[in-house]
C-alpha positions, 0 to 999 in steps of 0.5 A: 769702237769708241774710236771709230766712233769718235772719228766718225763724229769728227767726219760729221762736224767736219762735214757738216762745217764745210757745209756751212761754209760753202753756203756761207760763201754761196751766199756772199756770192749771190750779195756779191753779184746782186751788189755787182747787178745794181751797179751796172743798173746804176751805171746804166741809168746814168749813161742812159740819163747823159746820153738823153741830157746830151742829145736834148742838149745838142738837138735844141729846136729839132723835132721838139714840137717847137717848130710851126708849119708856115703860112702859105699863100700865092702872091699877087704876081702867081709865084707863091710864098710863104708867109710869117705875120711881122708880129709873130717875129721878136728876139726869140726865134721862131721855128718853122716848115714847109713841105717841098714834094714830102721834104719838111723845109725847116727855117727860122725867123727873129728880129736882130739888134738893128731891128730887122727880121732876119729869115734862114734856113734851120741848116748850113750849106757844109753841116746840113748832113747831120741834120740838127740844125740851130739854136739862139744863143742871146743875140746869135744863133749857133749850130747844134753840130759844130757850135759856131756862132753867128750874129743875127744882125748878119744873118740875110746880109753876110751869109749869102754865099753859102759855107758854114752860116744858116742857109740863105733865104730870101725874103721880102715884107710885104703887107705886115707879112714876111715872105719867103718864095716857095721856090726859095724853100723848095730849093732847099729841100735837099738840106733836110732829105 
């Protein structure tokens, strides 16, 4: 009988071991997934962070709230144009719409190294469709979509033909103003629709 009972008691201890180690183990798999849980939060929160950092990096100047809707008036010989005050243009570009039929018309102003104030629109006539537009980098502006870089001093002069350079607008001073003709920027609508 002690026998029987010595092996029962081994059964028991042997048992009762096990159970202690299947919940010694179930537990390390918990800390495990927890740990695993944690790292995928990171990882995430970072790719997340990146991803923000790189689209605000690439997207300078769109949708940011830095654009202003442009003055606009009619012009002594009825074609109306908007208007943008010389004073208001420096070597910082400045950022603006126009709305042509629900379209936002997006242009920019800035005065170059010749002093001149050179006016475009905030697309080019070949990255237009991926609508991010530009940003000033010291003296020149460069494309939020393929990085190249223009020189202000040329803009208004060399990138009247179209391809690859902000987009072309006309303009004219007249009275301490700027002026750039309504159906300029409405031609230009489908750059931004």
């Amino acid at each position: 009988m002690s026998n029987r009972k010595e092996r029962l008691r081994d059964r028991k201890e042997r048992l009762q071991d096990r159970k202690e180690r299947l919940a010694r183990e179930r537990m390390e798999r918990e800390r495990s997934r927890t740990r695993m849980a944690r790292a995928f939060a990171a990882a995430a929160v970072i790719l997340v962070a990146g991803v923000a950092i790189y689209y605000v990096a690439s997207h300078k100047g769109e949708g940011t709230g830095v654009y202003q809707p442009a003055a606009v008036a009619g012009s002594s010989d009825a074609s109306g144009a908007v208007t943008v005050p010389v004073s208001e243009v420096g070597a910082s570009a400045r950022f603006y719409t126009y709305s042509s039929g629900g379209t936002q018309v997006r242009f920019f102003a800035v005065k170059g190294a010749d002093g001149s104030v050179h006016v475009a629109a905030d697309a080019c006539d070949v990255c237009y469709a991926d609508h991010k537009g530009y940003h000033q980098s010291a003296s020149a502006m460069q494309c939020n979509s393929c990085g190249k870089v223009f020189q202000i001093s040329s803009i208004g002069s060399k990138n009247a033909a179209g391809g690859c350079w902000p987009s072309y607008l006309p303009m004219r001073s007249e009275g301490g103003n700027v002026l750039v003709g309504w159906s300029d920027l409405d031609g230009k609508a489908y750059l931004f629709d």
